[in-house]
Every structure is written in structure tokens, then in C-alpha cells.
N, C-alpha and C positions, 0 to 999 in steps of 0.2 A: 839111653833113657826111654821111658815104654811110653812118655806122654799121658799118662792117665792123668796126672795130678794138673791138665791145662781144658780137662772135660767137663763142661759145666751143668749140671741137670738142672731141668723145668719142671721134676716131677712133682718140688712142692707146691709150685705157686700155685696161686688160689685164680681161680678162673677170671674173666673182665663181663660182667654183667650190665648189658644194655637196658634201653628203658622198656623194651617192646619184651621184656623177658628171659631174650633168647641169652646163650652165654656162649662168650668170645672164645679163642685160644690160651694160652700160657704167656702168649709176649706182652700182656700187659698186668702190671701187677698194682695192686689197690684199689679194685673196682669195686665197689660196694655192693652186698645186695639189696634189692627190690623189698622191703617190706610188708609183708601183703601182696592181697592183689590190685591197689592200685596205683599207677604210675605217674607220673610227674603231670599238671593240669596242661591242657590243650595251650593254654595262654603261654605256659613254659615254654611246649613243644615250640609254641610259634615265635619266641624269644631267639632260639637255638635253631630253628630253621632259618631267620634270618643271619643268622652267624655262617650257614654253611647250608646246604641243600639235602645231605647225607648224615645230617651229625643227630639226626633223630632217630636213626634207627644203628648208629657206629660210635655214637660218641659214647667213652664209660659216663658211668652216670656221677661219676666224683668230680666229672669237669662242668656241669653241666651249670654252675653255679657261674663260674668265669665267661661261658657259652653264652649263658644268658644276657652279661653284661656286655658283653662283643655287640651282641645282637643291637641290647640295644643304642649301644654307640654306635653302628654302624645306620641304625636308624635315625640317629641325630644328625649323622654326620648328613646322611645320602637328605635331610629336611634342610641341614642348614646350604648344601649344595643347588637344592629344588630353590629355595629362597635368592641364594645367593643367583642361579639362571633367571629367575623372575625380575629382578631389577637390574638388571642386565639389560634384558629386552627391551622392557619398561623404558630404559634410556635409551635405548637404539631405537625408538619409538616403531618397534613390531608392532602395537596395537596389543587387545587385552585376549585375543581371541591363539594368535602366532606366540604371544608372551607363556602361555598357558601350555603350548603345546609343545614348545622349548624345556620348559620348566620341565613336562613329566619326559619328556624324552631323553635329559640328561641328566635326571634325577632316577630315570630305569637303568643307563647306561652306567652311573657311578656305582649304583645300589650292586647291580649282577654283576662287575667288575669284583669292588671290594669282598665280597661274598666267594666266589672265586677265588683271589687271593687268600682270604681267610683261611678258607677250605685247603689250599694248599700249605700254610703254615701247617696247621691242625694238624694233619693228618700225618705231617712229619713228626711232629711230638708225638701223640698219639702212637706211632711204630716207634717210639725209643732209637730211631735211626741213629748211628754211630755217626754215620756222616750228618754233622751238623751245616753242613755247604750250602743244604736244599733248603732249607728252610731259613737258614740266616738270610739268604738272597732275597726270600718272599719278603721278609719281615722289613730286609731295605728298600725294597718296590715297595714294601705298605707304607711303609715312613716319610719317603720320600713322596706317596701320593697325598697324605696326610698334611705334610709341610703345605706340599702345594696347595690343597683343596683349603685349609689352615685361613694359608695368606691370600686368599683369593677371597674366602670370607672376611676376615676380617680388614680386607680394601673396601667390600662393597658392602658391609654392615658400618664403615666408618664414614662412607661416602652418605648414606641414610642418617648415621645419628646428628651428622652436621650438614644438613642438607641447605639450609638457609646459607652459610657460609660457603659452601659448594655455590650454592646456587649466584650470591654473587660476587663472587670468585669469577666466574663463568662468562659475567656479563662483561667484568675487569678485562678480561684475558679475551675477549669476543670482540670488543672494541680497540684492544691495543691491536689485535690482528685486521682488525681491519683498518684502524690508519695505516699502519705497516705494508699492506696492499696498498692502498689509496697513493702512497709515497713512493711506490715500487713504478704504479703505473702513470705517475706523472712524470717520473726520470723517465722511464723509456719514452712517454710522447716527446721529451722535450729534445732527448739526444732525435728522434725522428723528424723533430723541427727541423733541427740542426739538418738534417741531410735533405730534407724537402726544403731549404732556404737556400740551400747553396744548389739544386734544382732548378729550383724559377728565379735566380738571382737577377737576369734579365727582367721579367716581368714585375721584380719587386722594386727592380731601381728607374724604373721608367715614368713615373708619376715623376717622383723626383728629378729625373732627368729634363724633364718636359719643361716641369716649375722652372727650373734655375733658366734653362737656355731660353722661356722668355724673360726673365729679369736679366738676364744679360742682354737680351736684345732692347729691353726699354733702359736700361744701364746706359749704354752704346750711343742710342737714339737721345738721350739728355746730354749727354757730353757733347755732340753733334750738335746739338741746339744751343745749349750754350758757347761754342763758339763760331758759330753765325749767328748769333743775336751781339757777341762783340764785334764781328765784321761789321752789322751794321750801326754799330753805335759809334764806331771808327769813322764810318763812312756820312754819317752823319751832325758827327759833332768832332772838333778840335781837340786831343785829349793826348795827352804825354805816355797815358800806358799803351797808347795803341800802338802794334808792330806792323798792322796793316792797314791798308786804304790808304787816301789819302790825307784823310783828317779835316776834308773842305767837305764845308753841307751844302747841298745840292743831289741833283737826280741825273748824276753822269751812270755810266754805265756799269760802274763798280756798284754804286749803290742799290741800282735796279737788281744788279745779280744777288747781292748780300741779301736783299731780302725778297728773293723768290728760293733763296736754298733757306733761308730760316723756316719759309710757308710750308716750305716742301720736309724739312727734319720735323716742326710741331708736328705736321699730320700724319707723318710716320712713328712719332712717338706715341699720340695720342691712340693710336691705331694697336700698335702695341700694348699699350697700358691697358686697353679697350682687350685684347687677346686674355692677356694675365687675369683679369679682372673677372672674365666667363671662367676663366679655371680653376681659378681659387679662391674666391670666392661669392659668386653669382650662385646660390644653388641651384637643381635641379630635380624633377622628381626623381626616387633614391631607387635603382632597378634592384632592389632584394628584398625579401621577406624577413621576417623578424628575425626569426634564427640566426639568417646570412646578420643580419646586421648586429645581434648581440655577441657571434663570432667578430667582428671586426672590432669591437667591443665600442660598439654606439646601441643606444637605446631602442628596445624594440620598438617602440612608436615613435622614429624617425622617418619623416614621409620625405624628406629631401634633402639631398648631400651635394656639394662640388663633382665637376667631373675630377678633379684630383685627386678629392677622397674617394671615389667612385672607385678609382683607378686602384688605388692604395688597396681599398677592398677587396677587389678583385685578385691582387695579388694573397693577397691574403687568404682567400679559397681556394686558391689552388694550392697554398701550401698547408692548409685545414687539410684539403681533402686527401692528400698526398700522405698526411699523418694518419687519417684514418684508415687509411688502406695500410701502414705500416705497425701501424703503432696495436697490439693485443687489443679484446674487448676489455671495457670498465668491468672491474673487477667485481662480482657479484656478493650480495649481501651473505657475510657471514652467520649461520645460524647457530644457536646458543643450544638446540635440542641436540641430542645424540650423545652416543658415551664418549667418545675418544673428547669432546669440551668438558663434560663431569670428570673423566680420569685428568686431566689435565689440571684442571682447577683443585685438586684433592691433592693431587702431584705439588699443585702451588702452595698450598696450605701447609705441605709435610715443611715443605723446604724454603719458601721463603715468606714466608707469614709470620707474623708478630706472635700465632696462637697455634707455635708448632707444638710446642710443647704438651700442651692438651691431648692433641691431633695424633703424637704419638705415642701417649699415652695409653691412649684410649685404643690406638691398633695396637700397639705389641701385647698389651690384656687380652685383648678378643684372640689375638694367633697363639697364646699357649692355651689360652683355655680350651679351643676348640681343638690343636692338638694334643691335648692332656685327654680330655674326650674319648676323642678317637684310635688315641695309638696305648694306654695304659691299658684299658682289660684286653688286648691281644700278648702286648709285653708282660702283663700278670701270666698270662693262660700259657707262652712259651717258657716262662721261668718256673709253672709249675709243672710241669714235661718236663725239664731236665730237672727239676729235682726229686721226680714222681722217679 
């Protein structure tokens, strides 16, 4: 076989006519001509320079229609981007000065991106490249940037149209989080009780220690009394229940002794009794300041306490103090500004709100719209390439 019948000639096609005049090669076919001499208005060009950097002086003038509309969807998109980094800020409270300069910097950064990409589809259509690889890829990076940029607008264009409900959402979930702390860090003092109690356990049981052993010693001292006040009632007087003395009244020598051990047990009771009585309850002025004492949990204008509660107190500050040195600081006030409270609360809204339904209503609209926007005149302008 000689192979001629698989030679394809270019000789008839009709040149690709750009807007600047000049005319292309043979590999592209249906380029219109320029009518006159004047070309497409500045406003255009500047339609289609946003599409691409190069497509004003390369693009055929047959696309320039679709070009246009790139342009200005990608001009939509890179405003609704700028807005969407503005209230961003705004809740990450940047201030209006940092919010502003957020906005054009990642509103520069999407714009010459997507531009860029564009550019790279284009210009695969544009060459009628066989290898459709190069440019299907771009058109997945553009779609896939599109979803993202999409859903990222219409999160924080939904978090604005229901801002009230955001807002107390916010205040809901700002206050569950902080009992939630508050309850976190009263278990840890109280497990740190727990281990500062079993610490000073000596100085916690020593008040009470004190108390009892003298009520046992005035316990002790009344039994002692009463039975030498029966010695001398024996000794004194004739009586059947008595098991000692002799039972004859007189001042023999039994009876002398019976009642100098009675003289002698009353004034060791009383003596005692007199002990008890400074300890628990005779007050005294109270050695702590208010704090110390609404820690013990007596009133701060307590000017006088026993030495037993004294005591009691004191054990008790040292297992205060002991918890403060263990136990984490008081959990600090939760604030309601910033985004990660707004994404949260918007977050509560989607999913467990009585007014989800609205909420998702209202985003899944806003994320086709805005990808419909953005991704249809690029998927027009690659399906008129393959069928150009």
C-alpha cells in the first residue's frame, strides 16, 4: 500500500483570524473574519482578558462570546471569594483594616489562579489537541476548585443570611461549653481533695481527736464522782443498796476518806468540764481573714471562732492550699466572638435544630448557583472546542 489515501491536507482550510487583525495558521478552522476595521470594544477585550492573559491577542474571534462569559464568571466567582474572605475575618475579629487586606489578597490569589487554569483549558481546545488528557485534568482542578470555592460560599453566605439565629446559637453552645468546663474542673479539685485529705489526715483528725479525749476524760471524772458520792452516802447513812462502808453515820475514818476523794473527783471533773468548755465552745478571736474563713465555709464577718473550729479550719487550709497547687487554674471565660463559635453554631443549626430544613435549603441553592456560575461558561467554551 503507498499510504496516500491516510494524507490529510490543510490546504483548504480557511485561515483563524484574531481580534488584533493578524491571521493564524491552518489548525484552526471557523474563525470568523474581522468586519471592517474595527474590532471587538475595549470593555470586551477586558471581559476576555479576565478569562486568560493571552486570549486577546490568540483567542479566534468565534469564541470570544463564551470568553466573555468565563471572564465574567470568573469575576463573580473571584467577588463572591473577596466577600466570602471578608466575613471570615470579620469573625475572626482581624479588625476592618487586616479584614480588608485578607479580602484583596485572596481575592488576587483565586482571581490569577483560576485565570491560569482557564488559560490552560483554552488553549487545549483552541490546538484541537487529540490528547484530550491535558485539558480534561484542568477542567477537574477547575471543578473541583469551583465545588470548593461553591461550598465555602455558600457556608458563609448562610452563616450571614441567618445571623440572628447563628448568633444565638452561639450564645447556647458558649454556655453549654462553659458549664462543661466549670464541671470538668470541679471533678479534678475534688478527686485533688481526695488526695490532699488523705495528706493532712493527721491534722484533719486532731481537732476531733482532742474534742473526744476530753469528753472522755469528763465521762471518766462523773463516773468517779458518782461512785464516791455513793461511798459517802453509805457512809453516812444506813441503806441496803450499799456494798460498802459501813452503813453507821458518824465521822470514823471511812467516812473522812469518802468525802475528801468525792472533793477531790468534783474538782477534777469540774476542771475538766472547765477544759472542754474553752474548746468548744468559749469563742475566741478567729486568726483568718475573710477569704480563709468563707473557705472553711463560715461567714466572712466572723470575728470569733472556738479553738476547735479554729483547728478544724486550719486543717482545712492546708488541704485548700494543697488543692490549689494540684488542682489546674479556674477555667477561663469562654468568648462567643470568633469563627470556629459562628462555624459551630451554623454546624448546630444544619444538624440539630428544629430549622434545619430552611438552613439547608437555603445552602444547597446558594452551592449550585454559585457553581452553575462558575463552572457552565468554561464547560460551554470546552464542548464548543471539541465540536469546533
Amino acid at each position: 500500500m503507498s499510504g496516500e489515501g491516510s494524507v490529510t491536507s490543510y490546504d483548504d482550510e480557511e485561515p483563524t483570524v484574531y481580534p488584533d487583525g493578524s491571521v493564524g495558521g491552518g489548525v484552526e478552522r471557523g474563525g470568523e473574519e474581522l468586519s471592517g476595521q474595527y474590532g471587538p470594544s475595549r470593555f470586551s477585550q477586558a471581559l476576555v482578558w479576565c478569562a486568560g492573559p493571552t486570549y486577546v491577542r490568540t483567542a479566534p474571534v468565534g469564541t470570544w462570546t463564551l470568553l466573555q462569559s468565563v471572564g465574567v464568571a470568573g469575576l463573580f466567582s473571584t467577588m463572591i471569594v473577596a466577600l466570602s474572605a471578608t466575613i471570615i475575618a470579620g469573625l475572626a475579629d482581624m479588625g476592618p483594616v487586616w479584614a480588608s487586606i485578607v479580602s484583596v489578597v485572596v481575592a488576587a490569589l483565586y482571581f490569577s489562579y483560576r485565570r491560569l487554569v482557564v488559560a490552560t483549558v483554552a488553549s487545549t481546545v483552541f490546538a484541537r489537541s487529540r490528547r484530550t488528557g491535558s485539558h480534561l485534568v484542568s477542567v477537574a482542578v477547575m471543578a473541583s476548585v469551583s465545588v470548593l470555592t461553591a461550598g465555602t460560599g455558600s457556608w458563609v453566605f448562610g452563616m450571614a443570611i441567618f445571623g440572628q439565629e447563628v448568633r444565638s446559637q452561639v450564645a447556647v453552645n458558649v454556655a453549654m461549653h462553659q458549664q462543661d468546663d466549670l464541671n470538668e474542673w470541679y471533678r479534678s479539685r475534688e478527686a485533688n481533695r481526695d488526695v490532699a485529705s488523705r495528706m493532712y489526715a493527721e491534722q484533719l483528725s486532731q481537732p476531733a481527736q482532742m474534742r473526744d479525749s476530753l469528753q472522755d476524760a469528763v465521762s471518766g471524772l462523773e463516773m468517779r464522782e458518782a461512785g464516791a458520792w455513793q461511798m459517802v452516802m453509805c457512809e453516812m447513812t444506813s441503806s441496803p443498796d450499799c456494798f460498802s462502808g459501813t452503813g453507821e453515820v458518824g465521822i470514823g475514818p471511812r467516812s473522812v476518806a469518802a468525802n475528801e476523794e468525792l472533793d477531790a473527783v468534783t474538782t477534777e471533773r469540774t476542771s475538766a468540764q472547765q477544759r472542754l468548755a474553752e474548746y468548744t465552745v468559749f469563742p475566741v478571736p478567729a486568726p483568718f481573714d475573710a477569704v480563709q474563713l468563707a473557705t472553711c465555709g463560715y461567714s466572712k464577718q466572723t470575728t470569733e471562732l472556738t479553738p476547735y473550729d479554729s483547728d478544724r479550719c486550719q486543717g482545712m487550709l492546708l488541704v485548700e492550699s494543697s488543692v490549689d497547687q494540684l488542682a489546674p487554674e479556674h477555667p477561663p471565660a469562654r468568648s462567643s466572638n470568633g469563627l470556629l463559635p459562628h462555624l459551630e453554631a451554623f454546624g448546630s443549626l444544619l444538624w440539630n435544630s428544629e430549622n434545619a430544613g430552611p438552613v439547608w435549603l437555603v445552602v444547597v441553592g446558594l452551592f449550585f448557583v454559585l457553581v452553575s456560575v462558575d463552572l457552565l461558561p468554561l464547560l460551554f467554551l470546552v464542548q464548543s472546542g471539541r465540536r469546533g
